[in-house]
N, C-alpha and C positions, 0 to 999 in steps of 0.2 A: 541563450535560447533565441531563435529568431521569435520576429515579429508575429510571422506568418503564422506560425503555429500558436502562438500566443490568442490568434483570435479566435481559433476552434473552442478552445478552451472554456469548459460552462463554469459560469462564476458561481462562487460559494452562497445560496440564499440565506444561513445561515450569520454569515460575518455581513452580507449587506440589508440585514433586519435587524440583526441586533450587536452586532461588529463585536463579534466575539467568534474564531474560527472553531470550525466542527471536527467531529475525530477526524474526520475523510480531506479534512484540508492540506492540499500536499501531492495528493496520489497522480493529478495527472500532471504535474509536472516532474514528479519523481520519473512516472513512468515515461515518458516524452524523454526524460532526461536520460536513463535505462538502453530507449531505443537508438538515442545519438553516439550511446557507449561511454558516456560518463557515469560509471558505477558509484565512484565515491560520495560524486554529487546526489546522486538520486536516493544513497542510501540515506545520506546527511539531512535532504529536502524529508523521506518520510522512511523510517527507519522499518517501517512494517512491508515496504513492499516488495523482499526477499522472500520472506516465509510464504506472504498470502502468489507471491507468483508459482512459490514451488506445491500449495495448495491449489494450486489452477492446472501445474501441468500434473501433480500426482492423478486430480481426480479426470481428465483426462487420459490418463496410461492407464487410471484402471476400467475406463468403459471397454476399452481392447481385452486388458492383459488383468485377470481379477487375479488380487495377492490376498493373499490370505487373511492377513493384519489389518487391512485395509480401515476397516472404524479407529481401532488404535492408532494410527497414523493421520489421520486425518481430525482425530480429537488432539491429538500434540502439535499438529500443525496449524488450528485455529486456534487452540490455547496460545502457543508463542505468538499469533497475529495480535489476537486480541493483547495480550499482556504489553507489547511492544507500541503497539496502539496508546492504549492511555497511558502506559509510561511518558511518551514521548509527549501526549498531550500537556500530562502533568507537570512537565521540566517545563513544557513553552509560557507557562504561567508562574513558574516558581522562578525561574533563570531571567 
């Protein structure tokens, strides 16, 4: 990752109050990483942020285009976020 980008980057208040990282630690350099087109990387950095993108572009397709299912999709698609979320949190403390 360069530098440059690196300093956009808002720091976790979190890890630098009590240095211990937050569910959300991860997301913008997954995503930063996402837009370079290193997908394996950014899945590795934070493993949630496939679902929660495809939860960003569903609930954008459906302000257009309304699907019928739409709550049901959208309840499965924050459940695998959330679930994959503190999974991941929970390896980064157990591993």
């Amino acid at each position: 990752m360069t530098k440059g980008l690196e300093e956009y980057m808002l720091p976790c208040l979190n890890k630098q109050l009590f240095g211990i990282e937050c569910l959300g630690c991860g997301i913008q350099r997954a995503a930063a990483l996402l837009f370079k087109g290193d997908f394996i990387a950014a899945f590795k950095m934070y493993p949630a942020i496939y679902p929660l993108l495809l939860f960003l572009l569903f609930i954008l397709f459906n302000l257009f285009i309304k699907i019928k299912y739409a709550e049901k999709v959208k309840i499965i698609l924050v459940t695998l976020s959330i679930l994959l979320i503190v999974t991941n949190y929970v390896f980064k403390y157990i591993i």
